[in-house]
N, C-alpha and C positions, 0 to 999 in steps of 0.2 A: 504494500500500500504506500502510493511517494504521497508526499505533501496534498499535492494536488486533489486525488482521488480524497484526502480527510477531509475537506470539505466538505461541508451541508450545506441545501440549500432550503429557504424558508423562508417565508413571505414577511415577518415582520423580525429576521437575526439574521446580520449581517457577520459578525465573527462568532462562528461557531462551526467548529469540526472534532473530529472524534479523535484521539488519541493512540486508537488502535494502528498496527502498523508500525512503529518503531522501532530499530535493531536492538536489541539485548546483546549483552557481554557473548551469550554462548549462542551465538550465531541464528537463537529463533528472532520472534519477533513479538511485540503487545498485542494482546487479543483483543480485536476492535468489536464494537459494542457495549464497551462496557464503561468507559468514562469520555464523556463529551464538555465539553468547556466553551461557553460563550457571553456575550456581555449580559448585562439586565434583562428580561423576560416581559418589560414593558407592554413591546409591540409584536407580541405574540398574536397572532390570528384564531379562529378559530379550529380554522383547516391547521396550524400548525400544531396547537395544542392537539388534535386528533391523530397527529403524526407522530405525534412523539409520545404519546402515550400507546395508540395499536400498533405502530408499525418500529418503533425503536424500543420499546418495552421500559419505557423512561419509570422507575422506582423512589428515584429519590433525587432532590434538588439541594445542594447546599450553598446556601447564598451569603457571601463574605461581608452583608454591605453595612451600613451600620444601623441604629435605629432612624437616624433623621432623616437616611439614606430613603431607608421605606417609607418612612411616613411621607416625605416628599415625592416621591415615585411611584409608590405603591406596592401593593405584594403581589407575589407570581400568579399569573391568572390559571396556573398548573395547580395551586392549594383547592382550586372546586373542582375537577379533574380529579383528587384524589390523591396528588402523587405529594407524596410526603416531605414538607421542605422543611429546611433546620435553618436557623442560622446563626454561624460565627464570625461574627465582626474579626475584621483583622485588624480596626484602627481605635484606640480610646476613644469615645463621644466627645472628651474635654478635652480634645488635642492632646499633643505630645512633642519630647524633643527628640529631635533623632540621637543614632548613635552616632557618635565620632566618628570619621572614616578619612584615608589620606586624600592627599588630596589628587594625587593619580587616580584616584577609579573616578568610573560614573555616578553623576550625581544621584541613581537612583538607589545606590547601593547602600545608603543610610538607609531610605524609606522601607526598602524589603526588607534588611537586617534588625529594622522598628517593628514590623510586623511578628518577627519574630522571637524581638524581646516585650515587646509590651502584651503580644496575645499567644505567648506557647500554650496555653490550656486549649485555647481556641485552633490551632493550627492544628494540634495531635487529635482534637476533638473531631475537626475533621476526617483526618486521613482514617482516624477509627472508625466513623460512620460508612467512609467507604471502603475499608477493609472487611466490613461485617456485613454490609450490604446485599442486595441480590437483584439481579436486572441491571439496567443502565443506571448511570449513576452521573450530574450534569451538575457543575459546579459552577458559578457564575459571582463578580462583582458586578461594578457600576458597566464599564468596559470592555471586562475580558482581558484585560493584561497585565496589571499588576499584582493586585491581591489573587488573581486567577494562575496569574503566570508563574509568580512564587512561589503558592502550593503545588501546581500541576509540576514543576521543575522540581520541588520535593517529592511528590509520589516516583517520577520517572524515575529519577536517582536511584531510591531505595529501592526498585525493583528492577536495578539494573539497566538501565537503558543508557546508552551509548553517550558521553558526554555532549558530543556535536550536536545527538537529532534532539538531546534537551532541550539545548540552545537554541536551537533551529525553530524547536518549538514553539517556543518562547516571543523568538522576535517574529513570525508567521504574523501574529497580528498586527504589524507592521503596514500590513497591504491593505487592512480594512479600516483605517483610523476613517479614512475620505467617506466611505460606505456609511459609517456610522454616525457623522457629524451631520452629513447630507439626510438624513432620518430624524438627526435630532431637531435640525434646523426647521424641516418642514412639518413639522408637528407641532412647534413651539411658534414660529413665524421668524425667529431669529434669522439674520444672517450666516451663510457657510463662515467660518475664521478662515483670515488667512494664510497662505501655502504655510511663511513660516512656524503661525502660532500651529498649524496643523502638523507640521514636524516635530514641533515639541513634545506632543501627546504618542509618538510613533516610539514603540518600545527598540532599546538596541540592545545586538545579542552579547557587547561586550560588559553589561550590567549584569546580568545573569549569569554569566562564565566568570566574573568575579568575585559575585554574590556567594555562586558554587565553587572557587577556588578559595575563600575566608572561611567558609563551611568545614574545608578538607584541612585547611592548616589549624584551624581554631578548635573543631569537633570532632574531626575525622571523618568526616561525611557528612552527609544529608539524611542516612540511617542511621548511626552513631547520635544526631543530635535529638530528632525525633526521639529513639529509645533512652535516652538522658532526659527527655523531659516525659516522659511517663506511657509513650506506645509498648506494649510488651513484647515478646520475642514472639507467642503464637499472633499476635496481633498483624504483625511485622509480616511474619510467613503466610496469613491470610491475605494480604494485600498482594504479597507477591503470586501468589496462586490465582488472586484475582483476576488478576492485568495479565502474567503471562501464562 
């Protein structure tokens, strides 16, 4: 499965594709269907909600956003559908300061590394709901890239997946910043931003491959830090049986 083929297509989600398809260490690969990732659930249709409940066998939603996030937005219009949503915020409601970070990396590399020291209950919280899970399992922030990208880049890790297609992952939504603005804009009445504030929003893969090279020096991994903040060893090995 390349990139391309992960891809979904659906009338009101612009970044969202499935995860399945990724090289593992031992030459298989992630077994797609089973965790999909894309931004807010806003402008779900009703043909899509129908989609993704018969025909993608969608179980569970875990939504990273915060409260204000929903109460301004809304909740997933998949909670009357059935399909069982959780959510763990990744960010304090009362803001926060970042972590320290030099000044060679990318500037996002505090913001993720915040995620991960302000909300580890909430980050294990997840990966547990989808290491216990059954059916598809669609993880989603505001966007799809950060709080999404973070996590999805920690599941990958922990169950082996090849450090590049992490990456690769990662910055994939890259291509849909335009797709998504253009949606937001005309729903709102808002003007498109432009080209460069629209670069600003475009995640790079060099934030992620640093994110997960601080992970290796400081924790030992992306599985190493997970089970130090409280995922257990069977927990661990259910995810991996999961995905691959």
């Amino acid at each position: 499965m390349t990139s391309t083929d992960r891809w979904l297509q659906f009338e009101g989600l612009s970044n969202i594709r499935d995860v399945g398809g990724l090289p593992l260490g031992d030459g298989s690969r992630t077994r797609p269907g089973v965790l999909l990732r894309s931004e807010a659930l806003t402008h779900v249709t009703p043909a899509d909600v129908r989609r993704l409940v018969d025909e993608l066998d969608l179980r569970l939603i875990l939504d990273l956003r915060t409260d204000r996030e929903i109460a301004q937005f809304g909740e997933s219009p998949l909670i009357a559908a059935g399909v069982e949503t959780v959510q763990f915020t990744f960010i304090p409601e009362a803001g926060r300061e970042l972590p320290e970070v030099g000044e060679d990396v990318h500037p996002m590399v505090g913001n993720y590394l915040g995620y991960l020291r302000d909300k580890a209950p909430n980050v294990v919280g997840a990966v547990r709901r989808l290491a216990l899970g059954e059916g598809a399992a669609l993880v989603h922030c505001a966007a799809g890239k950060d709080r999404t990208g973070t996590l999805v880049a920690l599941v990958l890790e922990a169950v082996g997946v090849e450090r590049e297609a992490v990456v690769e992952d990662y910055a994939l939504s890259a291509t849909k910043i335009d797709d998504m603005f253009r949606r937001w804009t005309a729903s709102t009445g808002e003007e498109m931003p432009a080209p460069d504030e629209l670069d600003r929003h475009r995640p790079r893969a060099e934030a992620m491959a640093q994110v997960l090279a601080i992970l290796d020096e400081r924790d030992g991994g992306a599985a190493a830090w997970l089970q130090a903040n409280g995922l257990t060893h069977p927990e661990l090995t259910a995810l991996r049986s999961r995905l691959t």
